[in-house]
Each structure stands twice: as C-alpha cells, then as structure tokens.
VOGU-3710 file (C-alpha; in Angstrom, 3 decimals, decimal comma):
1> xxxxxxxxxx> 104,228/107,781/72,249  106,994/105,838/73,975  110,671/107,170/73,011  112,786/104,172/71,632  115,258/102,598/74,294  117,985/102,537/74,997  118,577/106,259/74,243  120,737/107,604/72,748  123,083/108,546/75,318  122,436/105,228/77,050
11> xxxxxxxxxx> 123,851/103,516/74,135  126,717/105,452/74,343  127,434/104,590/77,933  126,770/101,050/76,711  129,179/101,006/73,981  131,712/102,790/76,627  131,392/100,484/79,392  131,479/97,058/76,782  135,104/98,526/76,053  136,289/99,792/79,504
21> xxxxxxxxxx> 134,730/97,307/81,216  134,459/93,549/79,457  133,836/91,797/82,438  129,784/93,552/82,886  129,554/92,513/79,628  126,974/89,970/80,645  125,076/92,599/83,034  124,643/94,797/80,053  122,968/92,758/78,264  120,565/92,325/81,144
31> xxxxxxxxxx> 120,355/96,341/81,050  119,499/96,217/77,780  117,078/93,745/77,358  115,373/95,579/80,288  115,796/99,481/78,493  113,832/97,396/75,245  111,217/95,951/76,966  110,621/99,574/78,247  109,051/100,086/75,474  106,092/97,698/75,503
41> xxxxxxxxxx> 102,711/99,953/75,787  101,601/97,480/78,639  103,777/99,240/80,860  102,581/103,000/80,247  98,623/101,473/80,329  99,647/100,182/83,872  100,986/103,624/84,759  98,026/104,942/83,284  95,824/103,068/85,489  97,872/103,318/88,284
51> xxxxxxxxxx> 95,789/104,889/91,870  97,868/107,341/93,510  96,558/107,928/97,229  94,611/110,525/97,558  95,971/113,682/99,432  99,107/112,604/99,810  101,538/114,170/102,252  103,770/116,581/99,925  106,823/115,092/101,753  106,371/111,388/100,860
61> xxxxxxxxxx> 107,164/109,931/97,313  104,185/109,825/94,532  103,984/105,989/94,479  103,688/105,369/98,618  100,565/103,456/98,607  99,702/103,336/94,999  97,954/100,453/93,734  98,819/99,396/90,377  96,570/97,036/87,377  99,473/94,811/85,938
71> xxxxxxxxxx> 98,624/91,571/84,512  99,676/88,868/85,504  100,184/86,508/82,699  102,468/89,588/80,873  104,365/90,248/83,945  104,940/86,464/84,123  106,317/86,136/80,563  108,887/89,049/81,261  110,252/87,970/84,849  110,715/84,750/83,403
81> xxxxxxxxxx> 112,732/85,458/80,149  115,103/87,922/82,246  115,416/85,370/84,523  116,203/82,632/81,437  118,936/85,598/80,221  120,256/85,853/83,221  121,248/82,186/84,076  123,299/82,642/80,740  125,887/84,971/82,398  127,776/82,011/83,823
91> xxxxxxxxxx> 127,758/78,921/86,184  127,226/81,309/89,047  123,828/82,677/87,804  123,163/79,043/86,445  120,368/78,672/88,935  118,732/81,311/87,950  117,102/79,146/84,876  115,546/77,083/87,197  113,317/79,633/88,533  112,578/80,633/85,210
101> xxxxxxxxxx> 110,755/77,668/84,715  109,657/77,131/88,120  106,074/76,808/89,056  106,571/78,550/92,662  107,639/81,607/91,110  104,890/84,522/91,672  106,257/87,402/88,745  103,999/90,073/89,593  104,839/89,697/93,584  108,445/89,468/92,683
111> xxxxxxxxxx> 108,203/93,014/90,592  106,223/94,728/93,420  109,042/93,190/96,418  111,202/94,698/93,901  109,334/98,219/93,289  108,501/98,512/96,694  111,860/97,636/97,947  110,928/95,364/100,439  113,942/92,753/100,981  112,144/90,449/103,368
121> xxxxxxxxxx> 109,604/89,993/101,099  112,435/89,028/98,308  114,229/87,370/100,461  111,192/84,954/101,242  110,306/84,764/97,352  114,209/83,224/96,785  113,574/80,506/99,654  110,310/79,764/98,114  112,295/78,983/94,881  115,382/77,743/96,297
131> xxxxxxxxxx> 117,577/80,738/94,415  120,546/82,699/96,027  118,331/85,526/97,687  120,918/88,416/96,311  120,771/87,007/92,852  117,261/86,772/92,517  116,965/90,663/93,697  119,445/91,812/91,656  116,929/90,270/88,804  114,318/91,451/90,196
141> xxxxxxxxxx> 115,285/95,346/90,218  115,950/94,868/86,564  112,462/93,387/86,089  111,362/95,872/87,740  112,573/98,976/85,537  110,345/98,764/82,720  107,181/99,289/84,677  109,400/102,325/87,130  110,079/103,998/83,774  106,932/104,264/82,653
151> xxxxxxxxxx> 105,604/105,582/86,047  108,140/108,309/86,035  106,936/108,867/82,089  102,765/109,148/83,688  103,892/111,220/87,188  106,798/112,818/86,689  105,121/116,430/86,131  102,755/115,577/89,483  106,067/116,152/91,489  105,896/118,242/93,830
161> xxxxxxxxxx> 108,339/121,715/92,811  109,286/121,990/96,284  110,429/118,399/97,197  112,956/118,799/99,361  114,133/115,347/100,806  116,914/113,084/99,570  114,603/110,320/98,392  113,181/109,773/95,035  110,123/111,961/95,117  108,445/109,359/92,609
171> xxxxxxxxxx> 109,972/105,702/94,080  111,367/106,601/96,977  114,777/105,222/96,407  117,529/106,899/97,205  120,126/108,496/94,907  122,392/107,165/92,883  124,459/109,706/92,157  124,173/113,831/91,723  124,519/115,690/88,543  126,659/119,047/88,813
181> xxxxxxxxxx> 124,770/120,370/85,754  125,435/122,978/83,424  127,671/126,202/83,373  126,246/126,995/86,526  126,874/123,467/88,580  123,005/122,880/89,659  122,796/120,041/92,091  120,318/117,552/90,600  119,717/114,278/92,383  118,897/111,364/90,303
191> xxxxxxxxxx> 117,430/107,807/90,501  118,914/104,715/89,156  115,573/102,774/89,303  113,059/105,006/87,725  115,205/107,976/85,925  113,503/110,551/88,743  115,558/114,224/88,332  115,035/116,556/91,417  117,188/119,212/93,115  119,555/118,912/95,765
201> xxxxxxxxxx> 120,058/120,813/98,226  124,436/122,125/98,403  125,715/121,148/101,329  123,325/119,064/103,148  123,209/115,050/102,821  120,840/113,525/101,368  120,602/110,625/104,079  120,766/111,965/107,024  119,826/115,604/105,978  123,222/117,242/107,881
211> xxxxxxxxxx> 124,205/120,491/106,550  127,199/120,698/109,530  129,596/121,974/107,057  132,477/120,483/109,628  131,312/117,141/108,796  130,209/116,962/105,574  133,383/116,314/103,099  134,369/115,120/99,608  136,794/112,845/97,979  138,121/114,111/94,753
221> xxxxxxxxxx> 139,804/112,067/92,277  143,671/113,176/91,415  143,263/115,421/88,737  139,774/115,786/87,983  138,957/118,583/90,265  135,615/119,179/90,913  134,059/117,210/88,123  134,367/113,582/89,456  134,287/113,483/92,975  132,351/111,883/96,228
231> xxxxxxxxxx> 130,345/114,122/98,691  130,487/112,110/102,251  129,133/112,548/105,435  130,624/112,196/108,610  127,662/111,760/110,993  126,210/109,124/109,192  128,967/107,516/107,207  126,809/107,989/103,948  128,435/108,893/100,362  126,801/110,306/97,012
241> xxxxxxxxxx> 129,051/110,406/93,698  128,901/113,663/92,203  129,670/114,018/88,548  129,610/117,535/86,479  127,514/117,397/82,970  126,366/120,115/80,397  123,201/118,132/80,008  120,648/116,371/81,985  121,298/112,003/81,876  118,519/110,532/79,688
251> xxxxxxxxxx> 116,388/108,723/82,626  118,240/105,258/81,226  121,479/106,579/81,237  121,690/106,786/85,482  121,998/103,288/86,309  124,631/103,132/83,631  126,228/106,446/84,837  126,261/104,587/87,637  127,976/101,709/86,810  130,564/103,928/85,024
261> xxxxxxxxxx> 131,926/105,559/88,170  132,225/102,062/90,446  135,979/103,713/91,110  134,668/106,875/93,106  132,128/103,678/95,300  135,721/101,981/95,150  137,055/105,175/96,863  134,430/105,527/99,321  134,479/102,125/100,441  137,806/102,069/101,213
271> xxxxxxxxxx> 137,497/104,833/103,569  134,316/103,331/105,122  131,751/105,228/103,883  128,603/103,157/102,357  125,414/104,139/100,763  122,303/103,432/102,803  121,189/99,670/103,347  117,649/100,815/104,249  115,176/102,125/101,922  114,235/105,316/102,402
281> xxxxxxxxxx> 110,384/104,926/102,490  108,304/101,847/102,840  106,125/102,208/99,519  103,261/99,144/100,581  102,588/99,301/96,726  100,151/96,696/95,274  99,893/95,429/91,645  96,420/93,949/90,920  94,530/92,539/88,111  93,728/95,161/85,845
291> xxxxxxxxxx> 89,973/95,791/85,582  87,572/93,452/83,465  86,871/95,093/79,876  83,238/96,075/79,183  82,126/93,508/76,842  79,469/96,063/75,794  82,413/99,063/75,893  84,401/100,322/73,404  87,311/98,392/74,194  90,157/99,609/75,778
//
C-alpha cells in the first residue's frame, strides 16, 4: 500500500520553506500537487509492469532501456492539470495554460523526455506548442515525479549493493545533494527526481570520479562547520551540497532539501563551480500502451 504524501518530513520542509521563503510559494504548490498525485495506484501498476532489460550491465542505472505501460488518456489528464496550476503562478508562467488545453500537446512523450532526460526531445515538444522551452521542462520534471516515485517504490531493493558511480543507480540522474548521516557521518548520495539513496564514496566526485585529494575542496558556511557545506571539484568545476542528518530524507523530502539550501548553490556559483548540464546516462526509456485486458481474464 502506497504511504500518504507528502510525508511527514516533507511537510515540514514545506511549512519551513512557505515561511523562509514566500516567494516559491507558488512552486510549492506545484511540489505538492505532484507529492499527492503520488499516490494514485496507476502509477505503482505502471511500475509494476514496467520491463527492465534483461542482464543489465551492473554499472548502468535500473531504468536504462526500460519500457514502461502508462496510459495515455491518465497521463494526459495529469500533464494537463499541472500544466493548468502552473500558468496560475503569474503572468510569466501565463502561457503555460495554453498548452494545457492545447491539442499538440503529447503527455505521455512529454513525461518520458522528462524521465529520460532528454532536452532535445523537450526542447522540440515546447516549439511544437509554442511554450518557453525551460518552462515547459521545469513542468515536465514535476510531471514526471509521480511515476519516478513509484519506480523507486517497485526497484529500489533490485539495486545493485555495490553501485559505485555518482549517478542515480535507479534514474540515472545525478545528485542533488549528499547526506552526512548519522553519528557516524555516512556519505549517502541522493536523488531529487526519484528519492534514490546510495553510498558515496569520501573523497572522490561524483562527476568526474577524481579522488586527487589536491583538487577536490569544500566551501563551508561561517559557522556551521561541517554540517552545511559544499564539496567541489577542481578538475571538473563540479559541486555537491553536503548536509549532516541523524536520519535518512523521506524520498519526497530531497527535492525540497534541495530547495532549502539554494544559499550553499548561491555559494558555489559565485565561485564558478556548477552542477553538471549533461545527464549522466542516456536512459532511451519508452512508455507504451499498457496491455489489452483479457476479456475472458480475471481482470486486472
């Protein structure tokens, strides 16, 4: 049985951020709306029937090449009332209702652009609906968490226990930040998109993989020691936020964790350090029709 959404602690960071922060007020909502849709069933039965590739290499992520029964008409009716909340976040996103009621707009091929992180193929989808192409992405990750979620819920446990790269061993996306967790400080890597919790390895980056202690670095906030800080790399210019907790994030609380440390990206920016603007992986994941029902079955 599906867990209610937002969790707990993800309503907490909610609350937090709708004080601290007033002006995401309007993203938050999106966030929301996408955390309860979570936890419609159709989501786990498409993770459920979701095809994995057989004998896949141990060192790429779970969903590379994984073909996925979504249907259409239900994927439509979500993409489009996101898209409907969105335009209500101001004149900016106004544009965004258009689409929602737009007869060139292809839902299901917007959620796997958006799943499989393939900006060309997002970019494309906005000039086929005459949107703002970073607008209609930033939807279309959010539309895209509900059916992540529930992926990470079905494969989580098929994870390999010795993934070792800096990707997302179920998405492929990279981190989002790393958990210092617990009295002993374990390095855990975690995913914005899906909620994915792996280790890290100390003293190597996760981009680029260099564990040259003479250029690897951190930026520590004044004050905070150890538990807020950013991990950088010199060789590649990459940066991963790196927050101490007691306990594991709920899987909905990273994008939010996220969102909560924008200073420490603030920090990193300034100093020229960026996160990736590659994906990690090219996924080439399909969403399909789901299979017929046996009229002479037992039903689903």
């Amino acid at each position: 049985m599906v867990s209610a959404t937002p969790s707990a602690g993800a309503q907490r960071q909610l609350d937090t951020l709708g004080r601290s922060q007033p002006e995401t007020g309007p993203w938050l909502g999106l966030v929301a709306e996408a955390m309860r849709e979570a936890d419609d069933p159709g989501w786990d039965r498409a993770a459920a029937g979701t095809a994995l590739r057989p004998e896949q290499p141990g060192s790429v992520p779970l969903l590379t090449g994984a073909v996925v029964p979504l249907d259409a008409r239900s994927a439509d009716g979500w993409v489009r009332r996101i898209l409907a909340l969105a335009a209500e976040a101001g004149p900016d996103a106004a544009q965004l209702g258009e689409v929602a009621a737009s007869d060139r707009l292809d839902a299901r091929r917007l959620i796997e652009s958006a799943v499989a992180q393939d900006a060309s193929a997002l970019t494309a989808q906005a000039l086929a609906v005459g949107v703002d192409a970073d607008a209609l992405a930033a939807v279309a990750q959010l539309a895209a968490g509900p059916l992540l979620q529930a992926c990470r819920r079905r494969f989580a446990a098929a994870v390999p226990g010795d993934w070792n790269e800096g990707c997302c061993p179920l998405c492929g996306a990279w981190p989002a930040l790393a958990e210092s967790r617990g009295l002993d400080r374990a390095r855990r890597l975690r995913c914005a998109r899906c909620g994915a919790d792996w280790a890290g390895v100390v003293l190597r980056c996760p981009f680029c993989r260099n564990a040259d202690h003479q250029t690897l670095g951190s930026l520590v906030a004044e004050g905070e020691g150890e538990a807020r800080k950013v991990d950088t790399c010199d060789r590649c210019r990459g940066y991963l936020k790196s927050v101490a907790t007691l306990r594991p994030w709920a899987a909905d609380e990273v994008a939010l964790a996220d969102l909560a440390t924008v200073d420490l990206d603030l920090a990193a920016l300034d100093r020229d350090f960026a996160r990736p603007a590659a994906p990690a992986v090219a996924l080439h994941l399909s969403l399909v029709d789901p299979p017929a029902a046996d009229p002479l079955g037992d039903g689903p």
